[in-house]
N, C-alpha and C positions, 0 to 999 in steps of 0.2 A: 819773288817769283811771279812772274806772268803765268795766268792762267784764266782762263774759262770757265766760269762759276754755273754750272747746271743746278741748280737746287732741288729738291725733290722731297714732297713734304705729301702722307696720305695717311688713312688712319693704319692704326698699330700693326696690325695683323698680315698687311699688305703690302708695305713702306717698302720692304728690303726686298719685294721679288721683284719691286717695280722700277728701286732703280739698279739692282743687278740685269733687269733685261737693258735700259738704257747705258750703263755703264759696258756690256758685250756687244751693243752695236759701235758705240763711240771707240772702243779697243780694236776697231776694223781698221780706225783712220788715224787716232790718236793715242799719244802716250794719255792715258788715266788713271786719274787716281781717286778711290770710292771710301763711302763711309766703311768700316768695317763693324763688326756687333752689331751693337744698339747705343752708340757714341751720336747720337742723335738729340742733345738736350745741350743747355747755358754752357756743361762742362765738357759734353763730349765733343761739339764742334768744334770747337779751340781745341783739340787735342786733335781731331783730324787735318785740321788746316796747319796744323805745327807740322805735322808729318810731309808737306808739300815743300821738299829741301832737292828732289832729284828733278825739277823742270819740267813737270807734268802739263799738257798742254789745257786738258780737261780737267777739272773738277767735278764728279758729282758729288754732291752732299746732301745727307738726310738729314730736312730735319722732325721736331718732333714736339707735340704741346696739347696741355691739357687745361691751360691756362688763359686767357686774356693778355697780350700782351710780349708772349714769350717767341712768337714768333718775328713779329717787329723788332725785339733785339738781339735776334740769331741773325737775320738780314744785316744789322749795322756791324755785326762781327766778320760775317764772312761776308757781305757785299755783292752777291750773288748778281750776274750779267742775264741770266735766264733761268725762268720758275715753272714748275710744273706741280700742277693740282690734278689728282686723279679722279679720284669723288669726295663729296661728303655723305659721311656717314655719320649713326647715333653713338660713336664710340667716343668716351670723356666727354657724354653729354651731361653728366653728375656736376662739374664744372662749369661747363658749358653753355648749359640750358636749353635748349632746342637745335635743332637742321639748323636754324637760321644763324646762330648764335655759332656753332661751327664751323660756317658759311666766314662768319663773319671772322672768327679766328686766323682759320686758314687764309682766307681775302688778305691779311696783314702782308702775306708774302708780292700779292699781286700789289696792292699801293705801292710795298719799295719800291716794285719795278718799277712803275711806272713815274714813281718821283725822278726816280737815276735813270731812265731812257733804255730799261730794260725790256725783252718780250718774254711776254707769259704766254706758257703751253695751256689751254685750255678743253676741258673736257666739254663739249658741245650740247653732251646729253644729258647733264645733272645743270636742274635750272636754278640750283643754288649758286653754282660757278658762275653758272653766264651773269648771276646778277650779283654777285662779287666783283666782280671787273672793275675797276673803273671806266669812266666814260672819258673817251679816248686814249686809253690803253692800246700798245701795241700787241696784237695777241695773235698765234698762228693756234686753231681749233684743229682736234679729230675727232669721229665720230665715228656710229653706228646706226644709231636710230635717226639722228636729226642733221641735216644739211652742214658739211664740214670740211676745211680747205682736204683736211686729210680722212678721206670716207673708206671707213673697211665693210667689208661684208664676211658674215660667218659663213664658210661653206660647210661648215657640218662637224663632227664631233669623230674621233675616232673610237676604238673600241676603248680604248686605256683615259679615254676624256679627253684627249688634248687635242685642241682646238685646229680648224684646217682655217686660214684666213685669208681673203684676197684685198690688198691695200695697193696702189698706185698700180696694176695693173700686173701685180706680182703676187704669186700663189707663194703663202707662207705656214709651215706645218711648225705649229710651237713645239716644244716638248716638254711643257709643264701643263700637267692636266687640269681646269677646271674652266669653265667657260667665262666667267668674270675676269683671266687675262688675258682676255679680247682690247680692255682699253688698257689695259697695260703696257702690251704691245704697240699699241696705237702713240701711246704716247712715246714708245721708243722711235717708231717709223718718222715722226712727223718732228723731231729733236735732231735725227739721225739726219734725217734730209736735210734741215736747214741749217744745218753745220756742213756740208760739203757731205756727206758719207755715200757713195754712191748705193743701190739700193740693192746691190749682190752684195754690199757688206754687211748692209743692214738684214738682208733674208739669213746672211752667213750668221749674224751674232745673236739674231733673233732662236734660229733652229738649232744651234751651238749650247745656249743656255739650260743650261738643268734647276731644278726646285731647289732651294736651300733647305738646310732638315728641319721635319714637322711642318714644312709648309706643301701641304698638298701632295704630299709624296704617296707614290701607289707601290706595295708591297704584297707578297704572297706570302704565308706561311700557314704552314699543315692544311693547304688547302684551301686557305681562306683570304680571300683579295682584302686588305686592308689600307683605307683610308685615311693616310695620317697628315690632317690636317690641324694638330695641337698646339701650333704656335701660339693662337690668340684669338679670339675671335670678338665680334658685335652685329648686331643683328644683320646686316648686309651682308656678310662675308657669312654668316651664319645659314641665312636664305642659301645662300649660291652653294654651301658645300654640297647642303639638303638639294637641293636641284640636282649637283654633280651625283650626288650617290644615288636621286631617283630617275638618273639617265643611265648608271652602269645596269649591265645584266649579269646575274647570278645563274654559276654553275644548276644542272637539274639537279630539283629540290633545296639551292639556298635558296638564302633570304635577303633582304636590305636592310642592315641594321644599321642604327644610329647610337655612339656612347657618345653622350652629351655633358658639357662641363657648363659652371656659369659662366654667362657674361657679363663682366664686373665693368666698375666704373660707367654706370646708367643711370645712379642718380635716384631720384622719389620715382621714375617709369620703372623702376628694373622688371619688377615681378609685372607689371602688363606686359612691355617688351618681349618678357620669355613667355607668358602665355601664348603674346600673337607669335613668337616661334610655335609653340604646341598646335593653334589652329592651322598654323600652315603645315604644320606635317599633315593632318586631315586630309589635306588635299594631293597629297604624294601616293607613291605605289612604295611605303615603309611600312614594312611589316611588323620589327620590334625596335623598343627603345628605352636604354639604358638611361639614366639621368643622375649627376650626382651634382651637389651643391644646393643650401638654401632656395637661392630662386628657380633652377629647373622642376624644382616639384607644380611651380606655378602651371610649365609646359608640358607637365604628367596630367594635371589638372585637366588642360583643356583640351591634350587628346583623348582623354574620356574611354571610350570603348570603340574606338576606331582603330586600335592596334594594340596589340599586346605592349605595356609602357609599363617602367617602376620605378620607384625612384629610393634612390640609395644615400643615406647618413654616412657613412665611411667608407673611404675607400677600397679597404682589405675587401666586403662585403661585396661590392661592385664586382672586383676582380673575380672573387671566387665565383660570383654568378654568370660572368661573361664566359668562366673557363669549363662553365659547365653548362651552357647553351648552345655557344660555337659549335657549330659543326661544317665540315670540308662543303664547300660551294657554296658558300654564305658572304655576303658584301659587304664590310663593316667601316663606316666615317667613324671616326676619333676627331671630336671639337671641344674646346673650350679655353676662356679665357687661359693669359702663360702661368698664373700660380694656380691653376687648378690641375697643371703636370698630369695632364688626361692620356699623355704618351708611355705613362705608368703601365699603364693597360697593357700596351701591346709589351714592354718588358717582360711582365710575368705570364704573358700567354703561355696554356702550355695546357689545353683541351681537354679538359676530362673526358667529355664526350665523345 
């Protein structure tokens, strides 16, 4: 089969909205075909490139690594024609070893390219990409902050979070809420373009695209706006939900709560990591916060008496306290790594109060 290998490799938590936004602009122009689950590792990529028997003109594929090494031979399997990096992040830094060491992981995808005369999507703003690259790499950039073939500007946030964006000279309203799919986006705009897509299909597949579930999804129930963002998290994406929930506004008299899970696979950091989560809440308008897991007592620890915070040994314990605090106008994120099943929570809501 002929086909156009888009590859798309970003940490855990973020991988699959990123290249579901990519994969709904390219479905403007082309037959595509995308990773499905979490078939994103040695086994699942070869089970998605076997599926490529109906002539799809597109490929995206996820891939995924925690490893040294495992990304250089997902590249020789599926052979990838164009790569994109979104960020690096401290996620599977336990492995890893540092940003840089990540850096360097992910980078694996940008050398095939450019061994095979491929281009790589580059994120313009995270200085660990730019110095990933090789030097004379073909590579089309987008950005935000920093000078970028493809430059977005946020125009503002709407009530539900979701981001209002202007890229190549075209107002685009996401409709998945959290301000970090800003380069998401970016990365869809600037793949879309250079594939032929013209840029009403691209605003069409961009504003088309919904959350997948537990990723950032915004709900109502008994009154209370909930934030379910429990696919997965690491301290990036962790920052950004805390941002998103200390941007929403709560009915008169709620509150901005946060139930927080760990975030695993950190490594000898983990327990700083989620401190320096806890100091950053300090600096938010959060008024309480649920914590369950080992390391979250770290980020009980360090928000101190800056906000009502506790931290919880079992789940059952957690729930029964959430169900008895809740009250109608109150704005609640749900984060936590995916075996800390923090979407537990909103199952058994059911409000004493």
């Amino acid at each position: 089969t002929q086909y156009r290998s888009a590859i798309f490799y970003h940490g855990p938590e973020q991988q699959q909205v990123a290249q579901e936004m990519i994969a709904s602009v390219l479905q403007q122009k082309f037959v595509t075909h995308k990773t499905t689950g979490n078939l994103n590792n040695h086994l699942g990529v070869p089970l998605t490139l076997s599926e490529l028997t109906y002539g799809p003109e597109v490929a995206v594929v996820e891939m995924g690594t925690n490893h040294f090494g495992e990304i250089a031979a997902l590249c020789e399997i599926a052979a990838p024609n164009y790569g994109v990096i979104t960020n690096v992040g401290r996620a599977h830094t336990e492995f890893l070893g540092d940003l840089s060491g990540v850096a360097k992981a992910k980078g694996e995808l940008f050398e095939y390219l450019h061994r095979n005369d491929g281009v790589a999507f580059l994120n313009a703003d995270d200085a660990y990409l730019r110095a990933a690259l090789p030097s004379g790499a073909k590579a089309i950039t987008f950005g935000i902050d920093k000078p970028a073939q493809y430059q977005g500007k946020v125009l503002g946030l709407e009530e539900n979070g979701c981001v209002q964006l202007e890229v190549q000279k075209t107002q685009i309203r996401l409709n998945v809420p959290g301000l970090h799919h800003a380069h998401n986006a970016l990365a869809a705009v600037a793949i879309g373009s250079f594939l032929g897509v013209p840029m009403s299909g691209i605003k069409k597949g961009l504003e088309s695209f919904e959350t997948p579930a537990k990723r950032m999804q915004v709900q109502r129930m008994h009154g209370v706006t909930i934030i379910n963002d429990a696919y997965n998290a690491n301290p990036e994406s962790m920052r950004a939900a805390l941002q998103f929930l200390a941007a929403m506004s709560p009915a008169e008299h709620g509150r901005r709560i946060a139930i927080l899970g760990d975030m695993l696979e950190l490594g000898p950091h983990a327990d700083a990591y989620h401190r320096e989560i806890g100091e950053f809440i300090t600096t938010l308008p959060i008024q309480a916060v649920f914590a369950f897991g080992p390391h979250m007592k770290h980020a009980v620890q360090a928000i101190g008496q800056y906000c009502w915070a506790e931290h919880f040994e079992a789940k059952p314990q957690l729930i029964a306290e959430v169900n008895r605090s809740l009250r109608a106008g109150d704005v609640v994120l749900l984060k936590g790594s995916r075996s800390m099943a923090m979407e537990e929570v909103v199952v058994n809501l059911k409000m004493d109060a």
